[in-house]
Structure formats: structure tokens, C-alpha cells
N, C-alpha and C positions, 0 to 999 in steps of 0.2 A: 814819223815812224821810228828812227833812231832812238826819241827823244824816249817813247814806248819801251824801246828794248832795254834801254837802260834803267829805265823805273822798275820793269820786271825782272831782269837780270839782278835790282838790287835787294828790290823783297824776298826774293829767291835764297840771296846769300844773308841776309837776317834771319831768315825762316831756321835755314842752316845751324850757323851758329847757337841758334838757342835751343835748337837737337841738342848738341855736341855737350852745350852746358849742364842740360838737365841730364843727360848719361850721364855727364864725370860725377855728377851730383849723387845721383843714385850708387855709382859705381863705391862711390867713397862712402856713403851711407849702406851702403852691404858689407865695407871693408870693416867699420868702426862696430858694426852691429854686434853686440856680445849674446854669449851661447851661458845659458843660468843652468845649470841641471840640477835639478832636487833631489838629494837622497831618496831612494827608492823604499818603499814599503814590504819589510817583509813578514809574512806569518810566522809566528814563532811555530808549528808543526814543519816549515819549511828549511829552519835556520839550520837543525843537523846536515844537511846535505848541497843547502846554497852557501853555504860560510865559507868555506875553503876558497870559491872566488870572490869572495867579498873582502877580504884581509884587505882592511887599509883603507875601506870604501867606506862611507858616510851613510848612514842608513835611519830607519824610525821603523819600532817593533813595538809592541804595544801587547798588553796581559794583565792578571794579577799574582800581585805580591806575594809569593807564598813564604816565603823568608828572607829578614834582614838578619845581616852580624850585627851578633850583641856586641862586640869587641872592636868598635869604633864603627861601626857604618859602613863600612868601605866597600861593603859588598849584598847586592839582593839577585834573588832569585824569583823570577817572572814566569807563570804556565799559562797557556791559551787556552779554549775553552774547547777546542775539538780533540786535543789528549794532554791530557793533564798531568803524564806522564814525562814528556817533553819539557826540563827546566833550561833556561835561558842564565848564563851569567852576565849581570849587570855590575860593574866596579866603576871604581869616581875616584879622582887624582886628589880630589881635594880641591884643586885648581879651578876647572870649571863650577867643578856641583860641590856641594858642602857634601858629608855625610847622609848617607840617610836613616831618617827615624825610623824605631822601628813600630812606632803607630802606623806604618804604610801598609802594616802585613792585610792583607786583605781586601787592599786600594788597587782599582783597577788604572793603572800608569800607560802614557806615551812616552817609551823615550828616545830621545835623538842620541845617537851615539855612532863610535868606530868600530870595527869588527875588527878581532882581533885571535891569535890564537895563543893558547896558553902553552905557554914552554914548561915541558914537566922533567925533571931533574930524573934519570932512573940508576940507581949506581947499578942496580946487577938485574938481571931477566930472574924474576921468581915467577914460578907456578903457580897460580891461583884457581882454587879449587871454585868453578863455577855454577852454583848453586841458582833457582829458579829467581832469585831476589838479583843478582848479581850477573844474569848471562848476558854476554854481548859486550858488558862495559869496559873489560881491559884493554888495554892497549890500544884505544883508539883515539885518532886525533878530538881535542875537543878546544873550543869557541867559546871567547866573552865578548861583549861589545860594553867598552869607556865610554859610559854617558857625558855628552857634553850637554844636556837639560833633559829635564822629563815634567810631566803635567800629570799633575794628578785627577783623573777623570773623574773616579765615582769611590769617596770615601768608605771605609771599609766601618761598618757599626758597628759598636764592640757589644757581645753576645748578653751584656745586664742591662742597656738599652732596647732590644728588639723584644 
């Protein structure tokens, strides 16, 4: 009978032990577990009004091309298709993205970039006469996102081809 209790008493503390082992196991694999977050998705009709919390956030916005600088590339301008009114600043360091072409004008693009907000220099408050071309747009803060890649989705045709 002894002999019993001890056989059982010993399975008992095996059984135990290899509890204890697969928690630490777990426990340590919950610890080392890393958290990936992906830049989040924004519409460019959204980006007037989500940018100011975005500064500094990693993001992917997507449109087409309505204008690049002729004067090195450095900079394009992106509309979406529910108001076409809504332009996007796109600018590139050089660093990550080359230039861009301005064959792009008409290229429907992804691009991954920073949000960012444009520091505008004012020396003096002038009055500006706000005409129906022009209402709304003084004085207010405004947003580019630093392309760090972009994909050109759907080549834009150029109009002696179609």
C-alpha cells in the first residue's frame, strides 16, 4: 500500500512540474511576442481633417497624379476620385524615392509615406481679398506626406495614343 502512495505521490509531482514548464513557456512566448502595426489607409477626401493627428505617423494614400514640378521632381500632386477638388502634397528627399517623372501626370499611384505639416514662413498678416476661386484657403493649417515608395497602379495614356 505504501509502495502505491509513493508511485502516485510521484506521478502526481511529474504531472506538476511539466504544468509549471509549459506556462513559463507560454509566459515567455507572450513576453518575446512582437506587435507589427501597418500604416494605416487613408482617403485622400479624409486627409484635410485626419492629418493634424497623423504628423509623424506612417501612412499609404493612394490617387491620381494631377501634377508634378517640372523643376526637379520633388514634388506631385495626388486627387481621389470622390472630389477632385481635394489635392494631396506628395514630396521625396531624394533619399528614399528618386524624383519624380513627370510622365506620372495621369498615373493612378500608392504611396507609402509620413505626414507631415508644412511650416509656412508669414512676415506680416495681409488681407486677402476672398474671391469664389479662393474662399476658405487662407490661413489655414496645410499637410504633405514624404514619400518613402509609391507604386504605380494604372499608367496614365498619353492623349495621341488613345
Amino acid at each position: 500500500m505504501l509502495k502505491k502512495v509513493f508511485i502516485l505521490a510521484f506521478i502526481a509531482l511529474i504531472m506538476a512540474a511539466c504544468g509549471n514548464v509549459s506556462q513559463e513557456q507560454s509566459e515567455a512566448t507572450a513576453e518575446t511576442t512582437e506587435v507589427i502595426v501597418e500604416p494605416g489607409v487613408i482617403a485622400i477626401v479624409d486627409f484635410p481633417t485626419k492629418a493634424e493627428s497623423l504628423i509623424g505617423e506612417e501612412v499609404f494614400i493612394e490617387g491620381t497624379v494631377v501634377h508634378v514640378c517640372k523643376h526637379g521632381g520633388k514634388k506631385m500632386f495626388i486627387v481621389g476620385e470622390e472630389d477632385p477638388d481635394i489635392r494631396v502634397k506628395i514630396t521625396t528627399t531624394g533619399e528614399e524615392v528618386a524624383a519624380f517623372l513627370p510622365e506620372l501626370e495621369g498615373s493612378y499611384v500608392k504611396v507609402k509615406g509620413i505626414v507631415n505639416a508644412i511650416e509656412v514662413e508669414v512676415e506680416e498678416e495681409v488681407e486677402h481679398e476672398e474671391d469664389a476661386e479662393h474662399e476658405g484657403i487662407y490661413h489655414k493649417p496645410q499637410y504633405s506626406v514624404s514619400c518613402i515608395e509609391y507604386v504605380v497602379v494604372e499608367i496614365a495614356v498619353p492623349e495621341e495614343e488613345k
